[in-house]
C-alpha positions as semicolon CSV with decimal commas, in nm:
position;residue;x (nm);y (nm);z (nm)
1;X;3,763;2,522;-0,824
2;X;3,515;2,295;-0,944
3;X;3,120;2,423;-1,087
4;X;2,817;2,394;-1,283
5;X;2,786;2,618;-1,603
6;X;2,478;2,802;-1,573
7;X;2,466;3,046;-1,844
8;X;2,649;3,057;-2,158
9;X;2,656;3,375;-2,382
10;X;2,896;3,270;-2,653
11;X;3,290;3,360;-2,542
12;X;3,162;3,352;-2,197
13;X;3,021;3,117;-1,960
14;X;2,880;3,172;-1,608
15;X;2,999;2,934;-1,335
16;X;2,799;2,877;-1,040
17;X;3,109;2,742;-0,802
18;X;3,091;2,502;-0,510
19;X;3,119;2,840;-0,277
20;X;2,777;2,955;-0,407
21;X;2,960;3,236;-0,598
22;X;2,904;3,280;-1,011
23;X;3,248;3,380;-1,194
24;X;3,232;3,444;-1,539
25;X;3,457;3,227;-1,730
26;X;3,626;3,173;-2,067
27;X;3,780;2,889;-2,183
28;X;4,129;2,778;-2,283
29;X;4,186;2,723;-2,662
30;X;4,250;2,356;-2,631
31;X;3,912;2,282;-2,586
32;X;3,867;2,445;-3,002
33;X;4,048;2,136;-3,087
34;X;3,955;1,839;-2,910
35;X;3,783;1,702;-3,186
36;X;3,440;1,838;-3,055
37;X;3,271;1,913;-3,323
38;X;3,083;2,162;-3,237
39;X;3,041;2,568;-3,190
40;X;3,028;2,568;-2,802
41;X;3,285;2,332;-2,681
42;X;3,127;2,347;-2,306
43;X;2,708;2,366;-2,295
44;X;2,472;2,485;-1,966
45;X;2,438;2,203;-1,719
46;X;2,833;2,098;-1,751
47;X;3,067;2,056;-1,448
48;X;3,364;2,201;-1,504
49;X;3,711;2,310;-1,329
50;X;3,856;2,628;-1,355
51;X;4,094;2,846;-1,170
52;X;4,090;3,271;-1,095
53;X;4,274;3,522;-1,349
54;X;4,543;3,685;-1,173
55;X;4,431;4,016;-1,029
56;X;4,073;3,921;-1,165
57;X;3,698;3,784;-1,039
58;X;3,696;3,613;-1,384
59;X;3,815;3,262;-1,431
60;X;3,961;3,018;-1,689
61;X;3,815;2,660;-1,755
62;X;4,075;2,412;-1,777
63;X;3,858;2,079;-1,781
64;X;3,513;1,929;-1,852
65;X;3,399;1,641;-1,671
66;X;3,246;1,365;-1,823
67;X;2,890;1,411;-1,940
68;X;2,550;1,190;-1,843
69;X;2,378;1,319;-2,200
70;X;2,359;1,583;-2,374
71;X;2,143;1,685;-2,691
72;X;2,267;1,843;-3,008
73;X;2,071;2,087;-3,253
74;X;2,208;2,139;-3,613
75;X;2,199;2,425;-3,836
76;X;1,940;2,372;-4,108
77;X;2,170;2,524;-4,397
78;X;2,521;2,495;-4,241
79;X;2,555;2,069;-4,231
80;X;2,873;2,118;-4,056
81;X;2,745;2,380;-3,783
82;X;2,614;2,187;-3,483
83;X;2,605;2,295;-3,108
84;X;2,531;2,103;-2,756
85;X;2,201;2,299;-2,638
86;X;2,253;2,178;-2,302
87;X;2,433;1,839;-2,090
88;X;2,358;1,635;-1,773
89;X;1,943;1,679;-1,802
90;X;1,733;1,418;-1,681
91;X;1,442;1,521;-1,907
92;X;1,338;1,735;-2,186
93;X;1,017;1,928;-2,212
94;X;0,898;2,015;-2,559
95;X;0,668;2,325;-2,524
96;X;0,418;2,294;-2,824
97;X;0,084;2,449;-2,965
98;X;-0,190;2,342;-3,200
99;X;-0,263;2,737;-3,307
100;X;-0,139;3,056;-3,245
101;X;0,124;2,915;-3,364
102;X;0,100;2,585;-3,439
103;X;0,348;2,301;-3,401
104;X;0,427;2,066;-3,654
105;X;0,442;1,701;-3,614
106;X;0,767;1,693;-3,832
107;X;0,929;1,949;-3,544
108;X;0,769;1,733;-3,252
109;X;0,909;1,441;-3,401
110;X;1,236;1,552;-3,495
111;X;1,291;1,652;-3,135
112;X;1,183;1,299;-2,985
113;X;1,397;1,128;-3,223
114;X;1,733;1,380;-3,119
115;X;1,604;1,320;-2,707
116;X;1,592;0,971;-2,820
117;X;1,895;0,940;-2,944
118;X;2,085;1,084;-2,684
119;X;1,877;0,865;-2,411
120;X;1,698;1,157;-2,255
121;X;1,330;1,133;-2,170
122;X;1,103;1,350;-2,358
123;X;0,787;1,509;-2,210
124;X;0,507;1,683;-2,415
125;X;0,298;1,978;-2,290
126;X;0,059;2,140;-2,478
127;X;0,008;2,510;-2,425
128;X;-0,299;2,763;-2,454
129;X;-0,528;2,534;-2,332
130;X;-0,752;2,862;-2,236
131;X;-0,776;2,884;-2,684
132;X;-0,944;2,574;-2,685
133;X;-1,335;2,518;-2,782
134;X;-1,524;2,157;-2,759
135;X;-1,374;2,100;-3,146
136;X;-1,055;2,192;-3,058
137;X;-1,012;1,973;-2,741
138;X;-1,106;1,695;-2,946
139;X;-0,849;1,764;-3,184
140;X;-0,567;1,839;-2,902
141;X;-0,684;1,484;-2,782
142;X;-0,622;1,320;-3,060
143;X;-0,249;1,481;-3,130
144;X;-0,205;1,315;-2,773
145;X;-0,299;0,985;-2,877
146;X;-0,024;0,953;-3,126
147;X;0,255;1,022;-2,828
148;X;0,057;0,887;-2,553
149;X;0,031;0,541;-2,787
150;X;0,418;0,484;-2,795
151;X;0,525;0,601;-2,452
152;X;0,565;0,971;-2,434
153;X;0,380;1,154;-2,171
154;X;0,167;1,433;-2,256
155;X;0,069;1,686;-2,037
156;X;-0,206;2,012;-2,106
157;X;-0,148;2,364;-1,951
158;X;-0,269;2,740;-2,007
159;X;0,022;2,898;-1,849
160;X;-0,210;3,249;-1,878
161;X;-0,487;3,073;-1,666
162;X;-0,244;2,878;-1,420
163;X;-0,438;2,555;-1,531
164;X;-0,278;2,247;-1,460
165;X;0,078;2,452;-1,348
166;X;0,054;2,230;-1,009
167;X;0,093;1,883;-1,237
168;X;0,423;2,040;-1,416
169;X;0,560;2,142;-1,083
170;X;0,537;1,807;-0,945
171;X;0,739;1,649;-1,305
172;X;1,036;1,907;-1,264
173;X;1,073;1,848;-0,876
174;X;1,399;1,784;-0,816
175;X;1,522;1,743;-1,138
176;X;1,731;1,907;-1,419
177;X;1,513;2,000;-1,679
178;X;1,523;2,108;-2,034
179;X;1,282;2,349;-2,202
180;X;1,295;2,405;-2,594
181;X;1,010;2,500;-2,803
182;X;0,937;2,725;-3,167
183;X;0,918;3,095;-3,072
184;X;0,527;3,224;-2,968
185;X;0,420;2,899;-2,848
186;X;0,413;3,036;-2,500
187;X;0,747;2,862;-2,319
188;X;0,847;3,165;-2,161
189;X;0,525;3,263;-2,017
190;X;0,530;2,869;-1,892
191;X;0,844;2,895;-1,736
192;X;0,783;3,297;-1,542
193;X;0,464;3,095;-1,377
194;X;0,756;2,861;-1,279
195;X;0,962;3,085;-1,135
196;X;0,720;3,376;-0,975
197;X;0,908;3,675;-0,935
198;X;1,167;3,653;-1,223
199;X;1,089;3,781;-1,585
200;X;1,209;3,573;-1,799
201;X;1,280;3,671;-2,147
202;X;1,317;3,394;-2,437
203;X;1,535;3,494;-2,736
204;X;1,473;3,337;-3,090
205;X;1,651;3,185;-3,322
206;X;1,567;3,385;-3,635
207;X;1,557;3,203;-4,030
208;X;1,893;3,477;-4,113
209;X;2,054;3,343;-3,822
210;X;2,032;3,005;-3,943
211;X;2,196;3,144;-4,270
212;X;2,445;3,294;-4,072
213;X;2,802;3,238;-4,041
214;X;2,746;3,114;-3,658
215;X;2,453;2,934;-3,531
216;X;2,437;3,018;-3,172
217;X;2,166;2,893;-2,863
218;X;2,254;3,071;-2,570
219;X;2,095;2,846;-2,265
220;X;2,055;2,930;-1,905
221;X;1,960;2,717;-1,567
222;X;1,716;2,850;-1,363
223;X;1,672;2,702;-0,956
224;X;1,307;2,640;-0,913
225;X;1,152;2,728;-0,616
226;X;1,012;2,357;-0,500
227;X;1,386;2,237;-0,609
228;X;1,543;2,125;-0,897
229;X;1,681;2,328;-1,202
230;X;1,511;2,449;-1,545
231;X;1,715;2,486;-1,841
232;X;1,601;2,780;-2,061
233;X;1,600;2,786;-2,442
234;X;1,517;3,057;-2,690
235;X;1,270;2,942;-2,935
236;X;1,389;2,770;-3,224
237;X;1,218;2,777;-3,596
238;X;1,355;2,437;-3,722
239;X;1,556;2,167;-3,570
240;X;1,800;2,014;-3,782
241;X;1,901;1,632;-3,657
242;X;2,271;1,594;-3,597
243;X;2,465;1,277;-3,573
244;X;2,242;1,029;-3,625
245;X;2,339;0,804;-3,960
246;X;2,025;0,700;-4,193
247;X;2,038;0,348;-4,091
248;X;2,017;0,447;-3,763
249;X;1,770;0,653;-3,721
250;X;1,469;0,360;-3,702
251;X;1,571;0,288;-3,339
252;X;1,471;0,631;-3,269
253;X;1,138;0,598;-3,357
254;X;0,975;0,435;-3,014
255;X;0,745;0,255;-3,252
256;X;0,981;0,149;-3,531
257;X;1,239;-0,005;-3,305
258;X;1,047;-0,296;-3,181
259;X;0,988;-0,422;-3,557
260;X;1,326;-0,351;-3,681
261;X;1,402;-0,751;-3,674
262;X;1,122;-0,852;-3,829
263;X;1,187;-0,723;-4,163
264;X;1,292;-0,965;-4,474
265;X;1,626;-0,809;-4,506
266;X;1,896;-0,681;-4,250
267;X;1,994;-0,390;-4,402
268;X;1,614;-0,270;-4,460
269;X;1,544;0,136;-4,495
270;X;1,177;0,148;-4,468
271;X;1,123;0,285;-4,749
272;X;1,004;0,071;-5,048
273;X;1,208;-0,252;-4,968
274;X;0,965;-0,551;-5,006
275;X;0,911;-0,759;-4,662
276;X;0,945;-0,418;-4,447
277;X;0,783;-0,500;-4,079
278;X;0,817;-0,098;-4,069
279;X;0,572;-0,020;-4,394
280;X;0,319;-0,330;-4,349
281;X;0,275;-0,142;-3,965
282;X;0,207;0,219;-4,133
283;X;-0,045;0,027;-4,408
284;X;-0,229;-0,165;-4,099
285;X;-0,274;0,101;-3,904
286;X;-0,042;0,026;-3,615
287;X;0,184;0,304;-3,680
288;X;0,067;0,647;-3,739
289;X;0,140;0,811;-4,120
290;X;0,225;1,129;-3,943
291;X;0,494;0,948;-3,765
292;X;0,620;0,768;-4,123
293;X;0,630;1,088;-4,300
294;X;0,878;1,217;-4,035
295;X;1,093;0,977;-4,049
296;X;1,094;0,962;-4,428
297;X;1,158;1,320;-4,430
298;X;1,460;1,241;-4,153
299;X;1,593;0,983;-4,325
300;X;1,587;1,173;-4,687
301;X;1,738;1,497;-4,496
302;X;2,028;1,270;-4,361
303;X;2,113;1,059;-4,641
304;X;2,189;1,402;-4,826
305;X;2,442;1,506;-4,599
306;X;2,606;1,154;-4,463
């Protein structure tokens, strides 16, 4: 039988089948050694095959189709732990928060650059809108500016007020969505608006976890009412860039990429060579310091561990 993986809890993964029945599943041990490297050899949102256990309502996977995308997080201390958060999406939503708490622009952009380089658009919306005097709104507009500037659509909701709910509704129609975000910053709240009647409750990746012999994100795929699915995250504290090699990573950077040829040398870093396209951008104004930082702080964090 042939089915979408809906849930994964770690040994097990929940198969919604072509029948409209969910089996829960296991896998065979060749997938361990496929030269995935990863923890979770299959991820929420893959097709798979699989067949019934004798005598059983459980089932074996024998076979993973071929993916569309998929996006990887890495362990911040373990450089060789890495796992597939979720495959076949047609969009990620980041979930952040100026306060209460806030989001960093080194975890927003560390999260473009990973949907960038595994070619899936990246949404921004902006929680607790309700938290948000004249000051604060100016502020909020001008963390949009930086996004809105190079191409990534930003979006403001109060998911305890409802505000603006209609807008996301209309962006997940029909689509396969993912939803990741740092613990508190309301995602879960977001996403029980979403789907009225469930209670949905987001798990969190904790800083001993991270230190932990396993790194583990256990995803699940939600049908939304108006159509379309919603892939569930827990929160995450830090997101660790996987895969992407330091002279890479400039053609994730929306911004960078369209200067990259226009530096002096080929193999330019953009980060003290002389003729850089890149740096006389950042010193001109044209791209954002906030934006530089991150991908200095990338690039270092990479070149460590290549």
């Amino acid at each position: 039988m042939q089915g979408l993986v809906i849930k994964s809890t770690g040994s097990w993964y929940q198969v919604h089948a072509e029948n409209g029945i969910d089996y829960d599943c296991r896998i065979k041990g060749k997938f361990r050694i496929q030269g995935i490297q990863t923890t979770n050899p299959i991820a929420v949102g893959d097709q798979v095959d699989f067949e019934l256990e004798p005598n059983s309502d459980n089932g074996v996977i024998n076979k993973l189709h071929d993916r569309k995308n998929y996006i990887i997080r890495k362990s911040i201390n373990l450089s060789k732990q890495a796992q597939i958060i979720a495959a076949n999406m047609d969009q990620a939503f980041l979930v952040v928060t100026l306060a209460s708490p806030r989001t960093s622009l080194g975890f927003i952009d560390r999260f473009l650059a990973t949907a960038e380089a595994y070619s899936i658009p990246a949404v921004l919306i902006f929680n607790k809108l309700d938290l948000f005097n004249e000051d604060g709104l100016a502020i909020l507009d001008d963390y949009k500016s930086i996004y809105e500037n190079i191409g990534y659509p930003c979006y403001t909701v109060s998911a305890l007020e409802g505000t603006n709910i209609p807008q996301i509704e209309g962006l997940l129609k029909d689509k396969t969505t993912l939803f990741s975000g740092h613990s508190g910053v309301g995602k879960s709240s977001l996403i029980n608006v979403l789907l009225p009647g469930r209670s949905i409750k987001t798990g969190e990746i904790s800083e001993a976890s991270d230190k932990g012999q396993h790194t583990t994100t256990f995803a699940e795929m939600h049908t939304l009412p108006f159509g379309g699915y919603l892939i569930d995250t827990p929160g995450i504290r830090e997101l660790g860039i996987f895969d992407i090699r330091p002279e890479e990573l400039g053609h994730y950077f929306r911004e960078m990429r369209a200067l990259l040829n226009q530096c002096k040398f080929n193999n330019c870093r953009h980060v003290n060579e002389p003729g850089c396209a890149v740096i006389k951008a950042v010193e001109n104004g044209e791209i954002e310091i906030s934006r530089y930082e991150s991908y200095l702080s990338i690039y270092n964090g990479n070149e460590t561990r290549a």
